[in-house]
N, C-alpha and C positions, 0 to 999 in steps of 0.2 A: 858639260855633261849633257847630253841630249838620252833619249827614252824614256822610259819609265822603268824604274828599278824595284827591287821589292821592297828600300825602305820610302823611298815614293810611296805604293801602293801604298803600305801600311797609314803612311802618315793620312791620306786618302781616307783611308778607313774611318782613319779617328773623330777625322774633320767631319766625316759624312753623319758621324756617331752625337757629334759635337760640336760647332762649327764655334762654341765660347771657348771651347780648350783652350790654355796657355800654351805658349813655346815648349814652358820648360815642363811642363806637363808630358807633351808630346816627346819631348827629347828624352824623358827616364823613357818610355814606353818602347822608342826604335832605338834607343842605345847611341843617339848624337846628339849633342851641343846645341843650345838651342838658338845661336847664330847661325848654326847649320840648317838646322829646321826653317827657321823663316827664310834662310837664301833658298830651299826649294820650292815653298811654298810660292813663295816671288816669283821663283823660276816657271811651276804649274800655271801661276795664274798669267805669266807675262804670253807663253804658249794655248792660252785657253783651254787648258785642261779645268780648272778652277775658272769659274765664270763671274760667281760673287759669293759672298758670304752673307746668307740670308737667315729669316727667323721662321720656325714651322707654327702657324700660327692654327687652331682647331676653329676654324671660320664658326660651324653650326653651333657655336657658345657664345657668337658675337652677336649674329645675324636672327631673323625670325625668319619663318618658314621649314619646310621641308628641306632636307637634301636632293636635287632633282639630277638627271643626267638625260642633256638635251642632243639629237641626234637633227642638223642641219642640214636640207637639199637647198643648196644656193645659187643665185644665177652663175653660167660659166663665167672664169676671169675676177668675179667678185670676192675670191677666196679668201685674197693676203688683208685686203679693207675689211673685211668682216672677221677676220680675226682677230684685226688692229683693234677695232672699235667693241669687238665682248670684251677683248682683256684691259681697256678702262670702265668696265660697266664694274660697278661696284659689288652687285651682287652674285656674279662671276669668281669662280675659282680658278677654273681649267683651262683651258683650251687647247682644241687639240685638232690638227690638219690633217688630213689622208691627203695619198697623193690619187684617188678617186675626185678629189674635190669634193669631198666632204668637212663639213667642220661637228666637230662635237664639245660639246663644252657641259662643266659640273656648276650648278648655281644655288643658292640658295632661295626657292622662293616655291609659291605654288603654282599649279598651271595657268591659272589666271594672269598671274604675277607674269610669267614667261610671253605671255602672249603680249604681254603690256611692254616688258622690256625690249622683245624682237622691233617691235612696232616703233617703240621709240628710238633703240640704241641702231636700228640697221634699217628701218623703212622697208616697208609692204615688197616695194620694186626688188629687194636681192634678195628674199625670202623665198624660194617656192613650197616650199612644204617643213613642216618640223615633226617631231614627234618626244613626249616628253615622259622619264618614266621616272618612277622614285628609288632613292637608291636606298637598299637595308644595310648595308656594311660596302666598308670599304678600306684599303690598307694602301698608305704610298709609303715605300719600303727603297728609296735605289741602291742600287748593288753596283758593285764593281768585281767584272771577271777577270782574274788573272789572267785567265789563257788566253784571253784574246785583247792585254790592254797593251797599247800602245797609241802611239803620239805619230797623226799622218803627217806628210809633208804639206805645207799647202799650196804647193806649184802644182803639185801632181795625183797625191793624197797616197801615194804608197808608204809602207812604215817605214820610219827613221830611226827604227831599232837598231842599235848597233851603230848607227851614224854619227861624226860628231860637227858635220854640220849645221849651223845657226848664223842667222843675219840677222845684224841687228839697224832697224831702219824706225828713223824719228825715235819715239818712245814705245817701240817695242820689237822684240825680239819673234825672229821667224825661227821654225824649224823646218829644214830640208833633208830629202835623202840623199841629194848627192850635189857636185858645184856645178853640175849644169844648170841643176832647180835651181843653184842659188844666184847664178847671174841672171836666170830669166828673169826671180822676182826683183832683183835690184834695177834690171832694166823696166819695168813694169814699174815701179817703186817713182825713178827716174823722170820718165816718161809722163808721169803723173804730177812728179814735182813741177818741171817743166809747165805742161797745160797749165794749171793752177796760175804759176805767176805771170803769164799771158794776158 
């Protein structure tokens, strides 16, 4: 079964609600078996719909400082390394890429603190300018839109609603919209095996 169905979504939901929920928790809730449940879940996560199952941790009870939210002008080309390098900075929450080449990022610390972090965690040379402002409130909420959820190909990235195209290569499973995408990515797949044991 390839898309995303609405006891998909649902279960979706749950996990978003709860990511400790039990199977069989989940399975009174969408009305199926809770071998059923974990084979989709498997299934979202083997598709990268499901990325990880993570813990929402309230940083500013951990950490000292203010809540801050820092807006970054960086050298060009330096974007993806300076975003590598905040998201192991400890006092770092966010981070976040425009495609401007901007980086922004939420930390815990005062403006001093930031100045001292930039300095250390990225060096003088891919800084050009910051600017650092305190944040009063803030809400991370994700949602999932029915109307617009579905699961892209990744040959091509159009949806594979309705499709019941999937390849499965090594330990994981592709989803395609139709078997042109799916011989390309197995040719691709191939091609790759090849170079490798070269």
């Amino acid at each position: 079964m390839t898309g995303i169905d609405d006891v998909d979504y649902r279960i979706l939901e749950l996990l978003m609600d709860d990511a400790r929920r039990s199977y069989r928790d989940i399975a009174e809730e969408v009305g199926r078996s809770p071998p059923t449940v974990s084979e989709r879940v498997e299934r979202l996560t083997e598709v990268g719909v499901i990325e990880r199952f993570t813990l929402d941790v309230d940083r500013s009870r951990l950490v000292e400082g203010p809540t801050v939210l820092v807006d970054l002008a960086v050298q060009p080309g330096s974007e993806a390394t300076v975003v590598e390098d905040l998201t192991d900075a400890p006092a770092v929450e966010h981070v976040i890429r425009t495609v401007d080449a901007a980086v922004v990022f939420v930390a815990h610390a005062n403006e001093r603190d930031v100045e001292e972090l930039l300095s250390e965690t990225l060096g003088d040379e891919r800084v050009r300018e910051y600017r650092v402002r305190l944040v009063s409130d803030r809400t991370w909420e994700p949602r999932l839109d029915e109307e617009t959820l579905a699961i892209e190909c990744v040959v091509c990235g159009k949806s594979v609603e309705g499709s019941d195209e999937s390849v499965a290569l090594g330990d994981r499973t592709y989803e395609v919209c139709c078997s042109s995408c799916a011989s390309e990515i197995k040719d691709q797949y191939d091609a790759l095996q090849q170079a490798a044991s070269e």
